[in-house]
N, C-alpha and C positions, 0 to 999 in steps of 0.2 A: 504494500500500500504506500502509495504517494506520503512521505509527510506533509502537513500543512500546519502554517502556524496559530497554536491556541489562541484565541483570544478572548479574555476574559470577560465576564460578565455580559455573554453575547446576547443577545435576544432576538427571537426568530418573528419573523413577520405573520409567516403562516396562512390565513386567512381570515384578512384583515377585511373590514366593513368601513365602505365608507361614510364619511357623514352626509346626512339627510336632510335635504331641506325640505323646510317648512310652509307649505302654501295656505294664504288663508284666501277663502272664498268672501266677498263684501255680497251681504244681502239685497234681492233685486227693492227699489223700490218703483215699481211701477206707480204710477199714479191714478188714481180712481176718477174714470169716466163719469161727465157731468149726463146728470139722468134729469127726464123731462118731468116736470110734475104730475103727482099720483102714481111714479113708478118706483119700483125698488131698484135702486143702485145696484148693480155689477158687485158681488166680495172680491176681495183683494188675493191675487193670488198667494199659495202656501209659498213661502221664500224656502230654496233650495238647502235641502240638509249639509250639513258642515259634512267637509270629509276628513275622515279617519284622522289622527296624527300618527306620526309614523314613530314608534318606542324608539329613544337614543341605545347607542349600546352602552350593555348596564357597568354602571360603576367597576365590578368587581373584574370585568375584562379590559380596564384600560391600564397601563401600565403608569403605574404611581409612586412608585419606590425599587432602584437598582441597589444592590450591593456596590460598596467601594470596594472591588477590587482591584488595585492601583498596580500588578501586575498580569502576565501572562501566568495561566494554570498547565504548571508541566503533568506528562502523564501519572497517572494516579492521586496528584490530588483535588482538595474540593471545599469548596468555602459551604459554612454552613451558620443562618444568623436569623431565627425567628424572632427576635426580641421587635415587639413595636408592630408587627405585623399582625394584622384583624382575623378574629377566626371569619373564612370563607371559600368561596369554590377556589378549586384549584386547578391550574393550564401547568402544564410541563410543555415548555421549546425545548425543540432538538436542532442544530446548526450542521448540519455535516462539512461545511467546509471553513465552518470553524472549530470544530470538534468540540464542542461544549454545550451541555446541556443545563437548563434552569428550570428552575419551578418555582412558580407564579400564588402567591396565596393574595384571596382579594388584590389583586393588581399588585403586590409587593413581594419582589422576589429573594426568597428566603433561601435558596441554596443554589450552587453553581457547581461543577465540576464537569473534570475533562474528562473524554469518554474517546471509546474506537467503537466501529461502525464494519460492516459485509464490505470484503474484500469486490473486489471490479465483478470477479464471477457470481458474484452472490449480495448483489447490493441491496442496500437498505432503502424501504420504498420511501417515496414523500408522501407528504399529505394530513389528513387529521383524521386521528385514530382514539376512538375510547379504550379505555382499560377494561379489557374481556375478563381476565379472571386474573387471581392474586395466587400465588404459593411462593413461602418462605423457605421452602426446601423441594423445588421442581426437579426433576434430571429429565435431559431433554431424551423424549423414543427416539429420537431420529438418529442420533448422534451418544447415545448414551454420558449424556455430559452434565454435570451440575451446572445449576443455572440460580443459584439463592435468589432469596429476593425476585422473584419474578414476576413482570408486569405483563400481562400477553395484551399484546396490541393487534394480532390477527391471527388469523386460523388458521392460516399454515403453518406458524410457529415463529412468526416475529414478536420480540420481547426488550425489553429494559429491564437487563437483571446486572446483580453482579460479575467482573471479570477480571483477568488478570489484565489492568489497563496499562501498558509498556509501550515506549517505541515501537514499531514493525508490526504489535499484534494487528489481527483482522477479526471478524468474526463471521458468521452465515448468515448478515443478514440482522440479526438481534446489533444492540444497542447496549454495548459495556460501560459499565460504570465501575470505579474503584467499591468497597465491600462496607465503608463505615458512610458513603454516602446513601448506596442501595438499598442498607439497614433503613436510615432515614426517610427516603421515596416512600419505599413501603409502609411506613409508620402514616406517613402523612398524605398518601393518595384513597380512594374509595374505587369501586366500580363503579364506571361510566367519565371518570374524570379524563378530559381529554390530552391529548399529547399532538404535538403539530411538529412535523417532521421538514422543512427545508433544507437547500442548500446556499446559504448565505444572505437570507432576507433577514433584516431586522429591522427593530422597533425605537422609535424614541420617544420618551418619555412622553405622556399625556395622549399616544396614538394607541389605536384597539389593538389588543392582542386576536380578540376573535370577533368576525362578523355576527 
């Protein structure tokens, strides 16, 4: 695998919403036709129903708070910093061609680490993926391999588990993390929480993380 250089505190764009504008409709006022005497006037037509507003995207997907990470994350390690951060939903970025992954609580991201990703032959998909199932001690059928901590993101057996995270490694496809971050993910993810997989879109500050 290509090296590429980490860069810390990345945040992945994913699929981003954009802002909505606002239309207001102004009420018709037609004016009421002069009637001849002994007749009844014409009613005023019903003025046209407002339309809908369109929901902003909600608070908890806009990014609100990064880690100071004030360097580059060499392989294996991973900054981790819940303090000040709101209980809420939770987004996990993944960056492939920054190699770092985040995770998002209420729009404020509480952890960062470097990660390796599925070699050329076996690469790691894009896109946005819910968390299928949870196990804290998987081994994979296919490959008979431990896989801790594991996050399945698809049914063929893409994942976010623990790995040996080094120069040169690759994986099949899953998503390695170092093993005291994994611990972590896993603590702090639920089923259905989302994960958005790019290669090199990100975010700044105040912009959606998800549509």
């Amino acid at each position: 695998m290509r090296p590429l250089q980490l860069l810390a505190g990345a945040i992945l764009l994913g699929a981003v919403g954009g802002g909505v504008m606002l239309s207001r409709h102004a009420a018709r006022t037609d004016a009421e036709p002069s009637a001849p005497v002994a007749t009844r006037a014409s009613p005023m037509p019903a003025p046209p129903a407002p339309s809908p507003t369109p929901s902003p995207t909600p608070a908890p997907f806009v990014v609100r708070h990064i880690l100071p990470i004030d360097k580059p994350l060499h392989h294996g390690e991973f900054v981790w910093d819940e303090s000040g951060a709101p209980q809420g939903p939770v987004v996990i970025t993944v960056d492939l061609e920054a190699q770092v992954v985040s995770i998002f609580r209420d729009g404020h991201e509480i952890g960062a680490a470097a990660m390796i990703f599925g070699a050329d032959n076996m690469p790691t998909p894009l896109g946005v993926f819910p968390i299928l199932q949870k196990d804290a001690d998987h081994v994979s059928n296919l490959y008979d391999a431990p896989m801790p901590y594991m996050l399945r993101l698809t049914n063929d057996g893409v994942a976010i588990h623990a790995s040996d995270v080094r120069y040169g490694n690759a994986t099949h496809g899953c998503i390695g993390v170092p093993l005291g971050f994994a611990r972590k993910l896993f603590a702090a993810t639920k089923l259905g929480d989302r994960v958005i997989v790019t290669n090199g879109k990100r975010l700044e500050m105040g912009q959606s993380i998800l549509g």
